[in-house]
VOGU-3710 file (C-alpha; in Angstrom, 3 decimals, decimal comma):
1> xxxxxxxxxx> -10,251/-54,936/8,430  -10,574/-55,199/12,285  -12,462/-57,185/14,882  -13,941/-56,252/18,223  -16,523/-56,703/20,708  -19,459/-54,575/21,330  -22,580/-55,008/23,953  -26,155/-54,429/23,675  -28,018/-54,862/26,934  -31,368/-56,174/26,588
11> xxxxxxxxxx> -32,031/-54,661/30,426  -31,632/-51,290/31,916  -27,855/-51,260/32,806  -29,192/-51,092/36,493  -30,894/-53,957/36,667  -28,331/-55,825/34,429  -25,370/-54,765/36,920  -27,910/-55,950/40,306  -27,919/-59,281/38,440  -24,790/-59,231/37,896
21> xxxxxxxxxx> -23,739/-58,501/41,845  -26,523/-61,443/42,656  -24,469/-63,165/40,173  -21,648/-62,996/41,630  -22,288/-63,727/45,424  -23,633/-66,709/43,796  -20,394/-68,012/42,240  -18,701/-66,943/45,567  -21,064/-69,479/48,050  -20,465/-72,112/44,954
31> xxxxxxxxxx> -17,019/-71,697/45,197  -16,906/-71,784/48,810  -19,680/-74,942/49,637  -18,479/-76,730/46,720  -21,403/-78,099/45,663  -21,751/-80,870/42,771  -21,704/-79,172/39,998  -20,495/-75,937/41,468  -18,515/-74,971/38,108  -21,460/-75,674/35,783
41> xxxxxxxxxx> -23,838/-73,649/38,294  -21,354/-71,064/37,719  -21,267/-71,374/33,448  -25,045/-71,295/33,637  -24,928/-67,514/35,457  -22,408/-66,483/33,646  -24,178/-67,302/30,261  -27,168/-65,709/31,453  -25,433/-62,507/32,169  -23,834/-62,453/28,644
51> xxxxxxxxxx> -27,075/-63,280/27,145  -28,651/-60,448/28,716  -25,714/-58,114/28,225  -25,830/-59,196/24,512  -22,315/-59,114/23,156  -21,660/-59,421/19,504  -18,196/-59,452/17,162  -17,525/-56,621/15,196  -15,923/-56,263/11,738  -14,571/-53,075/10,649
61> xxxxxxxxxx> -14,055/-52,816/7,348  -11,269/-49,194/7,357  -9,695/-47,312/4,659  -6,083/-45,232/5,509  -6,248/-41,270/4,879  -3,571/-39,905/2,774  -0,706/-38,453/4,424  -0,110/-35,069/3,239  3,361/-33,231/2,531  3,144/-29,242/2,657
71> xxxxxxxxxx> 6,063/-28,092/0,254  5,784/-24,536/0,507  7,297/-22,289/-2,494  9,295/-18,992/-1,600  8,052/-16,589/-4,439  9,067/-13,538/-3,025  11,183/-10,768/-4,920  14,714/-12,091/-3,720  14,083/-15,527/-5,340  14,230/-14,174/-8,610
81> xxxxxxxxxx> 17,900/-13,366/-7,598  21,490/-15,479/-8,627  19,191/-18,602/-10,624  17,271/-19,245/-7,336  13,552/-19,333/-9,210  15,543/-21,845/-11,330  16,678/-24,112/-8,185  13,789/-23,558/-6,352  11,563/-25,303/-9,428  14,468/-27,819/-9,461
91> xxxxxxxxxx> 14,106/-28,720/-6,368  10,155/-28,674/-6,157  9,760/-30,620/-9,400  12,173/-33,821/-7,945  9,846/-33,400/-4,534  6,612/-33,907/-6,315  8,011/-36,684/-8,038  9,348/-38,275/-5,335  6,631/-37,680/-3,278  4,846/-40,270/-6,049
101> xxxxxxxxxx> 6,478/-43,470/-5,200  4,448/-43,435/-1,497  1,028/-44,793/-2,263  -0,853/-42,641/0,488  1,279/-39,625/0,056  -0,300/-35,956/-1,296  1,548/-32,991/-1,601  0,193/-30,062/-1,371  1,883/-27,189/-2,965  1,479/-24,060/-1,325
111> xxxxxxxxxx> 3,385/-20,062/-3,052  3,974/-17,701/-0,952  5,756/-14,490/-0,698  5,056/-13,108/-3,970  4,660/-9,892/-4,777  1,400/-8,150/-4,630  0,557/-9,625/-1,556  0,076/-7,260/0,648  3,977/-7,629/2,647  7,253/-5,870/2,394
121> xxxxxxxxxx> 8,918/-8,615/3,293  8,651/-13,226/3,096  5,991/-14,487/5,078  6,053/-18,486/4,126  4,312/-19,672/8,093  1,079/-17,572/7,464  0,414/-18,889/3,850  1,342/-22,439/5,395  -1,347/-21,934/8,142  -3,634/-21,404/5,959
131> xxxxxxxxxx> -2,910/-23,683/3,014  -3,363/-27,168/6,014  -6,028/-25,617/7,488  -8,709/-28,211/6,582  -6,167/-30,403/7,010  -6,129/-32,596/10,863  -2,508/-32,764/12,441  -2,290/-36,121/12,253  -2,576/-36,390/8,814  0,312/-33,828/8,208
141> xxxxxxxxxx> 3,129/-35,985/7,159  5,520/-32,754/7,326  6,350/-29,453/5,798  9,184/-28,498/3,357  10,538/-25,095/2,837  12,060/-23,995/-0,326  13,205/-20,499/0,437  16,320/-18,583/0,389  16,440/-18,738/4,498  15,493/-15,003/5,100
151> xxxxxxxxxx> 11,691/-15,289/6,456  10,337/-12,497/7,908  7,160/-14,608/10,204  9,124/-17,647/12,085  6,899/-18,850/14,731  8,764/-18,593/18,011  7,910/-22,494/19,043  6,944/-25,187/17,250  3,523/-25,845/18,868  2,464/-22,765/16,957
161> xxxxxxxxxx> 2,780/-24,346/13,707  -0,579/-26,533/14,680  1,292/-30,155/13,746  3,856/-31,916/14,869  5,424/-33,377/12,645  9,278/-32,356/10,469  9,778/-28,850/9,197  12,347/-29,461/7,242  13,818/-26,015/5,002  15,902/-26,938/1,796
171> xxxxxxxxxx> 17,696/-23,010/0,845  18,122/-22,156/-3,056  21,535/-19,585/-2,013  24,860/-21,013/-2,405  27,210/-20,130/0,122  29,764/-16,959/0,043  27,351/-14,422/-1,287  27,871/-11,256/-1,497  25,650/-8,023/-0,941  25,727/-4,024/-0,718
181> xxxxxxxxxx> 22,396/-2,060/0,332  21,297/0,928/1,866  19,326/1,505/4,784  17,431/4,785/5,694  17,648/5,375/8,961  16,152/8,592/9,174  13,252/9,206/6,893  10,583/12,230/7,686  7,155/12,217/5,938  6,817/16,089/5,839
191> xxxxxxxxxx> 8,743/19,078/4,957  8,157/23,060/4,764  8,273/24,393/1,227  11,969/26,003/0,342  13,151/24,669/3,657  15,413/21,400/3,981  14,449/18,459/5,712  17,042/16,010/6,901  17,253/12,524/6,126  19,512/10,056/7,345
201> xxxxxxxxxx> 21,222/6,527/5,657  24,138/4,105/5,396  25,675/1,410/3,103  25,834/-1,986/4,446  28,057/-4,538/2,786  27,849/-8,020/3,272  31,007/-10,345/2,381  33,281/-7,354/1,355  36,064/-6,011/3,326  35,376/-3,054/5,457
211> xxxxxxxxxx> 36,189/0,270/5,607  35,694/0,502/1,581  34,925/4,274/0,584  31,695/3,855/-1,793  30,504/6,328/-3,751  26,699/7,559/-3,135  24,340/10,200/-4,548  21,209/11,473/-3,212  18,191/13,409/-5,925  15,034/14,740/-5,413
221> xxxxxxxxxx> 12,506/14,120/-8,031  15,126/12,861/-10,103  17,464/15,822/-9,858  20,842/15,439/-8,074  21,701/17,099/-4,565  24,301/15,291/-2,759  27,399/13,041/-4,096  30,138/12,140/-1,418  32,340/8,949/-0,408  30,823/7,680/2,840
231> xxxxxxxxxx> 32,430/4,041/4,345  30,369/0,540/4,598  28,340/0,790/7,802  28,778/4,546/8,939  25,530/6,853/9,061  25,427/9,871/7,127  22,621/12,657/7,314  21,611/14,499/4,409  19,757/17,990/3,747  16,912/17,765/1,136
241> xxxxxxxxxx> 15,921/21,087/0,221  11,926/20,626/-0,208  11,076/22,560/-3,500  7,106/22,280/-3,777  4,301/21,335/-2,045  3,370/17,826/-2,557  5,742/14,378/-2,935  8,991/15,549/-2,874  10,206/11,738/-4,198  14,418/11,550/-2,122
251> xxxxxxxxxx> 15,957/8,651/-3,583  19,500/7,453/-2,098  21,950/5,407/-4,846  24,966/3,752/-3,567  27,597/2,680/-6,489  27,552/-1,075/-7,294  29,743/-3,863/-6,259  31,842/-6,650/-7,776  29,669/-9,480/-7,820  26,747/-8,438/-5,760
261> xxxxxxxxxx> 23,677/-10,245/-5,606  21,538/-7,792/-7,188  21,633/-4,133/-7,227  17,866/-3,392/-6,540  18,832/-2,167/-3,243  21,278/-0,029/-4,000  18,513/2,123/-4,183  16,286/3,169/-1,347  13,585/5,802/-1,699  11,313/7,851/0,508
271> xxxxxxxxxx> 8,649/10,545/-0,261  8,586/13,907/1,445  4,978/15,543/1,670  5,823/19,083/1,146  3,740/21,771/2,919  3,424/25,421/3,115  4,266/27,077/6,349  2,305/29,874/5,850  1,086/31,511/3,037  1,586/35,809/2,667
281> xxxxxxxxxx> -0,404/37,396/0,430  -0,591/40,882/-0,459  -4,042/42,409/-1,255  -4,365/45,421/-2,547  -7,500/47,249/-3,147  -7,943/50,524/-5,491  -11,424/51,244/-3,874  -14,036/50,351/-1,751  -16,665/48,359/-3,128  -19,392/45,396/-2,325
291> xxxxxxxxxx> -16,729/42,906/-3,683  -13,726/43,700/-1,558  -15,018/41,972/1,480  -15,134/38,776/-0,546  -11,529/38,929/-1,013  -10,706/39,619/2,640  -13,134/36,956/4,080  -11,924/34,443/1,876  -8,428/35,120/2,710  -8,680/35,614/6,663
301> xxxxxxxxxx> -10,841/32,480/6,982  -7,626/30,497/5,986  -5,178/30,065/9,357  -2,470/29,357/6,621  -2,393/32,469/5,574  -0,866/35,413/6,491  -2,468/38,610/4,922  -1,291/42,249/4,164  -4,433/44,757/2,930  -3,110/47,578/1,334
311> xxxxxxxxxx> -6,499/49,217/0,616  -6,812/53,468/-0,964  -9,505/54,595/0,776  -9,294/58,750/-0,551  -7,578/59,040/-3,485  -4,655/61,877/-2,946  -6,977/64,887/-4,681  -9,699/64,320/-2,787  -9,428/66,858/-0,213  -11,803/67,657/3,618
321> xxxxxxxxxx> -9,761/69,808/5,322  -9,147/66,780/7,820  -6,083/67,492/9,226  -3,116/65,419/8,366  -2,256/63,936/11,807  -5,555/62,501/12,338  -5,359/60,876/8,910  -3,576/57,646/10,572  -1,661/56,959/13,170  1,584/55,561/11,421
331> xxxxxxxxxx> 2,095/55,678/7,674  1,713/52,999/5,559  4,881/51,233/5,303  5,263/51,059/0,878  8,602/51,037/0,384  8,851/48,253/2,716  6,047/46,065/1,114  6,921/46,885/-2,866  10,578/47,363/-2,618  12,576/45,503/0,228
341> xxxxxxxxxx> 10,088/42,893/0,962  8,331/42,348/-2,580  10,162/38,807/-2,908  8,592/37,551/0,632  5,208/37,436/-0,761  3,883/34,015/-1,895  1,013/36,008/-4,023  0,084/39,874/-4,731  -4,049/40,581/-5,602  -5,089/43,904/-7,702
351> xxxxxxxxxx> -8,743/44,520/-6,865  -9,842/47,256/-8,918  -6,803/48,797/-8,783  -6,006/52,227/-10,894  -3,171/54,308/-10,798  -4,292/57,251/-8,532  -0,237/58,348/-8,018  -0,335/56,435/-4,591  2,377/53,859/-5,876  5,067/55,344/-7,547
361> xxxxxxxxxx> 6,146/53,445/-10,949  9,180/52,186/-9,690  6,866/49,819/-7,558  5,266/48,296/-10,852  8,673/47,694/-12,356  9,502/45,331/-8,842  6,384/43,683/-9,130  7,003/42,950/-12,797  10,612/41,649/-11,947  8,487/39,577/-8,900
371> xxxxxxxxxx> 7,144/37,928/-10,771  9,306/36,839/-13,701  11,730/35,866/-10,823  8,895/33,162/-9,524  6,131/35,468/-7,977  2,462/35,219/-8,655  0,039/37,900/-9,398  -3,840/38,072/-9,397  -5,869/40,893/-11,265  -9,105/41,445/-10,498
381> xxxxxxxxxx> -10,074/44,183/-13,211  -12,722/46,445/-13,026  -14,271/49,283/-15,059  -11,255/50,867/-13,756  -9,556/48,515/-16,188  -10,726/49,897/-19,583  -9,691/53,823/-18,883  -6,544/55,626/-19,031  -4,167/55,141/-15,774  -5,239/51,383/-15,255
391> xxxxxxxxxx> -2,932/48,890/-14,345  -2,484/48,546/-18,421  -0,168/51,837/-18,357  1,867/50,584/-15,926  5,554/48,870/-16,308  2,883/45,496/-14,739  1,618/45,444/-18,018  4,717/43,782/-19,578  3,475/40,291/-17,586  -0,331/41,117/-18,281
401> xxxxxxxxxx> -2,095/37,875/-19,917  -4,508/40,164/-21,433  -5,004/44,080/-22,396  -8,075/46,606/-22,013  -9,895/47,447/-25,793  -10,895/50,597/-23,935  -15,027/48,910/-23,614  -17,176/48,128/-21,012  -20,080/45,682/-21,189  -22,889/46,023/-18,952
411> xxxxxxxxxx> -25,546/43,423/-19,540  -26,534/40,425/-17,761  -24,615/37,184/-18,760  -23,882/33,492/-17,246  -19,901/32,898/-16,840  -19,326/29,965/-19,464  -16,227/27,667/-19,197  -14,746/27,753/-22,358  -13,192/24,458/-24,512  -9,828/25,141/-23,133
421> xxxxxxxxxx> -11,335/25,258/-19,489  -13,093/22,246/-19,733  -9,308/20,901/-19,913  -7,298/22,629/-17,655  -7,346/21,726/-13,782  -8,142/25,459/-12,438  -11,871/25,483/-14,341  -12,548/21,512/-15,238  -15,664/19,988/-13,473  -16,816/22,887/-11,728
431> xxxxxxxxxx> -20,166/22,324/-9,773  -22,724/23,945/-12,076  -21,143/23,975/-15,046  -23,487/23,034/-18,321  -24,048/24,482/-21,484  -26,368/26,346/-19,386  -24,532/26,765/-16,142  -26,181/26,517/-12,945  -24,929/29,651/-10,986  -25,643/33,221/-11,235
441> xxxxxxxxxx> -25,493/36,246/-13,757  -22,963/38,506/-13,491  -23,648/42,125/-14,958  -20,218/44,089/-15,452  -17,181/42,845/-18,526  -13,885/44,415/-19,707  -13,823/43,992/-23,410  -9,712/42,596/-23,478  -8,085/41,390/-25,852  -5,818/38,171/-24,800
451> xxxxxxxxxx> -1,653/38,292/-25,047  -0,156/35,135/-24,318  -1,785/32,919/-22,092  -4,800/30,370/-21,380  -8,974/31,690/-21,500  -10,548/29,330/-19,429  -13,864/31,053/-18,787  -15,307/33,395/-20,984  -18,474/36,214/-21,005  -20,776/37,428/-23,870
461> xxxxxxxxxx> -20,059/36,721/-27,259  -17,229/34,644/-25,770  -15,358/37,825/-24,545  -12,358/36,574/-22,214  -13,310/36,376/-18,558  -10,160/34,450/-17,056  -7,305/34,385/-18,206  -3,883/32,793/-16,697  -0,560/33,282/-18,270  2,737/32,618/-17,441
471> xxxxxxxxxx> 5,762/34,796/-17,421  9,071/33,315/-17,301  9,317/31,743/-13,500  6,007/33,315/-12,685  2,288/33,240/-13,359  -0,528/36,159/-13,281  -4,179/35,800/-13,907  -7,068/37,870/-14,636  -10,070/38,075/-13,737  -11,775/40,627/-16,481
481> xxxxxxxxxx> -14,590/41,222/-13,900  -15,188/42,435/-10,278  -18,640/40,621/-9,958  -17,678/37,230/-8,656  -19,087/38,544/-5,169  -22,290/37,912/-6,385  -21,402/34,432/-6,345  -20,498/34,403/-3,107  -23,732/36,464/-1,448  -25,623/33,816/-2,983
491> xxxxxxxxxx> -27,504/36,170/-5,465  -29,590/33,994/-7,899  -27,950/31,010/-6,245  -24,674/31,736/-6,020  -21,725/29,598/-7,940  -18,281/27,700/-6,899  -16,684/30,617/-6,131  -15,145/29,490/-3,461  -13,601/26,185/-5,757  -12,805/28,518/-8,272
501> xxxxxxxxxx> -10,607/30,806/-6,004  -8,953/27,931/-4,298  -7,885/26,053/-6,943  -7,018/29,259/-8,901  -4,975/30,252/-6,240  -3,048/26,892/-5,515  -2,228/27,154/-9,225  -0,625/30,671/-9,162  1,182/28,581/-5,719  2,178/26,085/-8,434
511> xxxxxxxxxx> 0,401/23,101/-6,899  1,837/19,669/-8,472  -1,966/18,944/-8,658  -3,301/22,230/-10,204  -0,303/21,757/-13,457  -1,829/22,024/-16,547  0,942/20,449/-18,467  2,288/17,607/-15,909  2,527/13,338/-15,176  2,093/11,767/-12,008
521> xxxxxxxxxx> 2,151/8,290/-10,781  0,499/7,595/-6,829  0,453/4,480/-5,720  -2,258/2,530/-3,784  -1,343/-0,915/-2,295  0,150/-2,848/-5,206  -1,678/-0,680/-7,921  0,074/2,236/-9,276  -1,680/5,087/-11,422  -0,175/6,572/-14,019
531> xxxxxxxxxx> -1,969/10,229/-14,671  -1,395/12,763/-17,539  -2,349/16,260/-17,610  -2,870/18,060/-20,531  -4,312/20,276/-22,414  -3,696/18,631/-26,257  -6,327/16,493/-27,485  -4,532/12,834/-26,702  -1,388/11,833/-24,410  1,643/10,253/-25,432
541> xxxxxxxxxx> 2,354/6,293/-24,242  4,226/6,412/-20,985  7,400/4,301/-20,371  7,134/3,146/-17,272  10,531/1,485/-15,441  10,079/-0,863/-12,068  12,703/-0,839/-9,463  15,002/-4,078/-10,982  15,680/-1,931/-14,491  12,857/-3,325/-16,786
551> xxxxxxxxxx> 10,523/-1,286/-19,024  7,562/-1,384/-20,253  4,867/0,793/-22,559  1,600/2,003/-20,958  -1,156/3,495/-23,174  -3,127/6,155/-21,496  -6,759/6,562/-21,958  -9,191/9,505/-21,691  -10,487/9,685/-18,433  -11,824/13,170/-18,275
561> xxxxxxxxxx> -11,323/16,077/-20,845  -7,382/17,334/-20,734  -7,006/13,859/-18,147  -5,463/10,403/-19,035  -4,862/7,842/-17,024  -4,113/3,979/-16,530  -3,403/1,876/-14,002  -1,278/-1,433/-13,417  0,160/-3,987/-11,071  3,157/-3,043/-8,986
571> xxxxxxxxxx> 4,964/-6,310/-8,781  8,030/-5,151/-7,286  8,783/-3,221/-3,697  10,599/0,743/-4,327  11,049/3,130/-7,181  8,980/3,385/-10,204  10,034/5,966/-12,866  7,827/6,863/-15,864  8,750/9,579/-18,776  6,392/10,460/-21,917
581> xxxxxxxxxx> 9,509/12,116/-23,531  9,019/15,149/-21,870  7,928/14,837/-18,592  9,587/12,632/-15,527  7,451/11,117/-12,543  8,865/9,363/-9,809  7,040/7,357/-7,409  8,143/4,671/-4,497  5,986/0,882/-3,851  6,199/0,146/-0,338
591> xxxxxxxxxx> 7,870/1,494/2,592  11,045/2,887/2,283  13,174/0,222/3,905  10,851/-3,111/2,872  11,591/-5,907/4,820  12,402/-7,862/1,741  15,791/-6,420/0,791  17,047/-5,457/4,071  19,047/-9,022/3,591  18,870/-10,427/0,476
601> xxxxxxxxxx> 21,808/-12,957/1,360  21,045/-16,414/1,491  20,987/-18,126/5,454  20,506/-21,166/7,179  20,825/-19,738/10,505  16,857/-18,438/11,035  14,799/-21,534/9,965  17,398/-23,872/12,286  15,569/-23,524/15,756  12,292/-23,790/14,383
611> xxxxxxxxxx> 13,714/-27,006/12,245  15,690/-28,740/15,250  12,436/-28,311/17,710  10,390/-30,297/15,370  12,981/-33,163/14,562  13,561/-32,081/10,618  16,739/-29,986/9,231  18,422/-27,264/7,326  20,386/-27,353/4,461  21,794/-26,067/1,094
621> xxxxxxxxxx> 20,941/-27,497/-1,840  23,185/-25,877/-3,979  27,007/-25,453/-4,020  29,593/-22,399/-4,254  29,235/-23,579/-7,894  25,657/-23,430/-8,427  25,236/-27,525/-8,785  21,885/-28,521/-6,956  21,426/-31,702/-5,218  17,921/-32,657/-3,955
631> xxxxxxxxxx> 17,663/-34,935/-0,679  15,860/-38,107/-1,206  12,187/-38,765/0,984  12,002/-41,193/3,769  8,952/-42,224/4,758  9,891/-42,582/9,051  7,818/-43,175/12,030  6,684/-40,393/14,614  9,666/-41,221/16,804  12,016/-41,830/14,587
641> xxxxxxxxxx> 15,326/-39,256/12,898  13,708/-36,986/10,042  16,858/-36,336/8,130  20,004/-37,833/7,033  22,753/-37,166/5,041  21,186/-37,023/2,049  17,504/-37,502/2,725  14,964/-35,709/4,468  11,757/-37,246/6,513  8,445/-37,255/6,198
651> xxxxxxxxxx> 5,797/-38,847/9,018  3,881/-41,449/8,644  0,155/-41,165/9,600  -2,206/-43,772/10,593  -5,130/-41,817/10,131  -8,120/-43,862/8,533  -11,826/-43,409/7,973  -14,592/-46,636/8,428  -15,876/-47,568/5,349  -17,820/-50,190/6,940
661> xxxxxxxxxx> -19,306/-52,157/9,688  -20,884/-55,733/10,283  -22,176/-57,560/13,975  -22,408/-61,353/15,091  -24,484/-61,293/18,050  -23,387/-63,667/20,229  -26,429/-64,925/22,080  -29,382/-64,102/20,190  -31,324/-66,744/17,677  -30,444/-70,534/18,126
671> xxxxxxxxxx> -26,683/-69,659/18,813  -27,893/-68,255/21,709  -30,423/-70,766/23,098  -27,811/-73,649/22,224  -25,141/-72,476/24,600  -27,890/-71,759/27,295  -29,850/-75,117/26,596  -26,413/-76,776/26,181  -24,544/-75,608/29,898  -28,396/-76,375/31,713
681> xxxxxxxxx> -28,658/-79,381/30,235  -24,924/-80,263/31,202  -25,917/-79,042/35,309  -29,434/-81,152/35,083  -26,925/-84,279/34,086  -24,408/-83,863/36,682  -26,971/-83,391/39,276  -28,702/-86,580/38,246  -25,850/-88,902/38,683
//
């Protein structure tokens, strides 16, 4: 409760303050000319001022705000290292309770840090902020840390923490630990395909003698590349031979050490996006006809790609008399192409090619051997296909998917994705497919009869129309028709031919994406997916390892025919490995050097500044042998010491909020006309005597 004094002028305050001036020059001449009864003159004015300035007694009736402690709760990933999650709840369990004996005292317990949140590394000042921000400064009564001393957003002054009163930072790490990680110093996001790209590292140690050799090995998507001894501190560059387009997924291992802290970052990973530098293809055409210039234009309309047309435009017994030398200008360099510089091509296309005794059969034999060794072939077949000198009687026809019966149909028909296309990544979800497909008729059809291999689209009576096979390192497919053109003049509406060519090519490229048989994890923020391709009916559960060593099972579900997938939290920073038994996918959470394990060592030194500039401390509360003390609360003024030996501070506040309020006019009612009646009657006596 509190008194005071509060006026209500019954006057303008003009005219009450010209009074008040008349007032006063009165009491001067009364004080001057002494009068008789000069002093009770002067009472009467002065009562007559008051009564018209009406002044009355106030009673307050207040009620004290609670003070309120911040303790703010490190739960990022190197807490859950050496028992520190089991100190820090230790130590914010005796807090709370001792936080109870003060009557106007709330804590307010704020996590931060954990994982998930967005941050690579422990950012306890921005989850503060926010958890006292309806909170007024003066009713802060101080802010307690329990963190392992590495923070990653320390304000650089105190006056940006929006209080003022002790930051004080109690640290879960004993001292003398001990640490070994590495650090990527050099990590590239891109790569050429079957080029090497360079990446750089080193080992840091922390409390270990220098100048240690340490073992460390460097793979790429799990396979091993490098193994040396490098020394504690010294930076060491790497070649990573990019195999495939795509995440190439480096990871960097150093051996472990004799009572490290944790081994989690060991391990640092990075992901190389392999691209092609420029894609050669080899087209060659057996004859002129409306379809060829699909091939071409689709082709040259890619800047990736660098083409070679090899195109028979007069078979060799067609004969005009035109004279020899004004046949070409140069001849056509074969032995170069087929021979010494098969291997250089990324992909070879037959268009209605038949042997006409341009290519000798040696030729066919190095394609064949191209492709086993890796090479990729394309056959579009056609009625050239079904008769005798086709590419069928050819040493090419060892790596065929499919072989000519020797028919031709000739009938109108919609190309129909078959069962096994609606599965595999080349044909699935084309635009316009349906049981009756929205796209064009096609009119020609080798009747072939499948060898080893996949038919993804078929023709009438479900005669094979694609087929793609594989053959050893390599892959061919066939197209068992040349009308696909008609899909790209738009006749009848067209079709997706230019999907369907695309993603067949990238597949004969061996695209990571376009695998029919493959699993793949991609991360998005703290969500990682976990894809299977295939093209069996159901997908086995995946085991999928986080970056600290534990496993767990994830059951895939049906997302698309031939595609399963699921999705879960990430709740650790780096490299997540999952396996189905037969296939490995690798993928990393984070950046490649997070913030969070670059020191993983416990400190006192970071948080001291901030501490010392607002009056609180920093300190240990746990020994070389793990034993945890907690410092006792002190309630202490604003001006006072916020920490002792063993005891920390915490401000008071004298923050309060009216509850109530009551007046006692003065000089209104009788009270009023008492004192006035009372000091005239008093001047009208003295003046009689």
């Amino acid at each position: 409760m509190e008194l005071g004094l509060s006026f209500a002028p019954l006057v303008p305050l003009e005219v009450l303050a010209v009074l008040a001036a008349l007032a006063a020059v009165l009491v001067v001449l009364l004080a001057v000319l002494r009068p008789r009864g000069a002093v009770l003159r002067g009472l009467a004015l002065v009562f007559g001022l008051l009564a018209l300035a009406n002044p009355s007694i106030t009673r307050e009736q207040r009620e004290a705000l609670p003070n309120v402690l911040a303790v703010v709760v490190d739960k990022s990933a190197s807490q859950s290292f050496d028992h520190r999650a089991e100190r820090t709840e230790e130590v914010r369990k005796t807090l709370e309770d001792s936080a109870k004996a003060f009557p106007n005292m709330q804590v307010r317990e704020i996590e931060a840090g954990a994982p998930g949140s967005g941050s690579d590394g422990t950012e306890l000042f921005r989850a503060l902020k926010a958890g006292l921000a309806d909170v007024p400064p003066d009713r802060v009564a101080g802010a307690v840390l329990i963190t392992d001393g590495v923070v990653h957003d320390i304000p650089a002054r105190a006056a940006d923490l929006g209080f003022s009163a002790p930051l004080q930072a109690l640290i879960t790490g004993h001292p003398g630990e001990r640490d070994r990680r590495v650090v990527l110093t050099a990590t590239p996001r891109f790569g050429i395909v079957d080029k090497t790209q360079e990446i750089g590292f080193r080992v840091e140690d922390t409390g270990y003698p220098p100048g240690q050799p340490i073992e460390v090995v460097t793979r790429r998507d799990g396979e091993e590349i490098w193994r040396d001894r490098v020394t504690a501190g010294e930076e060491v560059h790497v070649e990573v031979p990019i195999a495939h387009a795509g995440p190439n997924v480096v990871e960097v291992e150093a051996e472990g050490a004799p009572g490290e802290l944790t081994a989690v970052n060991n391990r640092a990973a990075l992901s190389i996006q392999g691209v092609r530098d420029k894609l050669r293809v080899l087209l060659i055409s057996g004859e002129p006809h409306s379809g060829e210039r699909t091939w071409r234009n689709l082709l040259k309309s890619d800047a990736n790609v660098d083409l070679v047309h090899f195109t028979i435009l007069r078979p060799p017994e067609k004969q005009d008399g035109t004279p020899i030398n004004e046949l070409s200008l140069i001849a056509f360099p074969t032995r170069e192409l087929f021979v010494t510089k098969i291997d250089q091509f990324d992909l070879i296309i037959f268009d209605r090619y038949s042997r006409q005794g341009i290519l000798p059969m040696l030729y066919f034999d190095n394609i064949a051997e191209y492709v086993r060794q890796g090479g990729a072939v394309l056959v579009a077949a056609g009625a050239d296909f079904a008769i005798p000198g086709s590419l069928a009687d050819t040493p090419l026809a060892s790596v065929l998917p499919a072989m000519p019966q020797g028919d031709v149909i000739e009938r109108p028909y919609k190309p129909m994705v078959t069962q096994a296309g609606h599965r595999h990544p080349v044909t699935r979800d084309l635009k316009g497919d349906a049981p009756d497909p929205h796209w064009s008729h096609w009119f020609r059809l080798v009747e072939s009869r499948p060898q080893e291999g996949e038919v993804v689209m078929s023709g009438p009576s479900d005669e094979p129309l694609l087929v793609l096979g594989r053959r050893e390192k390599g892959r061919v497919a066939m197209f068992l028709s040349d009308h696909v053109w008609l899909w790209a003049r738009g006749y009848e509406g067209g079709g997706p031919y230019l999907d369907l060519l695309r993603r067949l090519s990238h597949w004969l490229m061996k695209e990571p994406e376009l695998e029919e048989e493959a699993l793949r994890l991609t991360s998005n923020g703290n969500r990682i997916m976990v894809e299977r391709q295939t093209m069996s009916d159901s997908a086995a559960p995946v085991t999928l390892t986080d970056p600290s060593g534990q496993a767990r099972r994830i059951d895939l579900r049906e997302a698309e025919p031939g595609l399963f997938r699921a999705e879960v939290d990430a709740k650790e920073l780096g490299l997540y490995r999952a396996t189905d038994g037969t296939f490995t996918a690798l993928v990393n959470v984070g950046p490649a050097n997070p913030r969070e394990f670059r020191e993983v060592a416990s400190s006192t030194e970071h948080l001291a500044p901030l501490a010392k500039e607002t009056g609180g401390s920093v300190r240990r509360v746990a020994d070389a042998g793990g034993k945890v003390t907690v410092p006792r609360l002190v309630s202490v003024s604003a001006s006072a010491r916020a920490f002792g030996d063993d005891w920390i501070g915490v401000r008071r506040s004298e923050a309060s909020v009216t509850r109530g309020l009551s007046l006692f006019p003065l000089f209104a009612g009788l009270v009023g006309l008492f004192l006035l009646l009372g000091v005239l009657a008093a001047t009208w006596s003295r003046e009689g005597r």
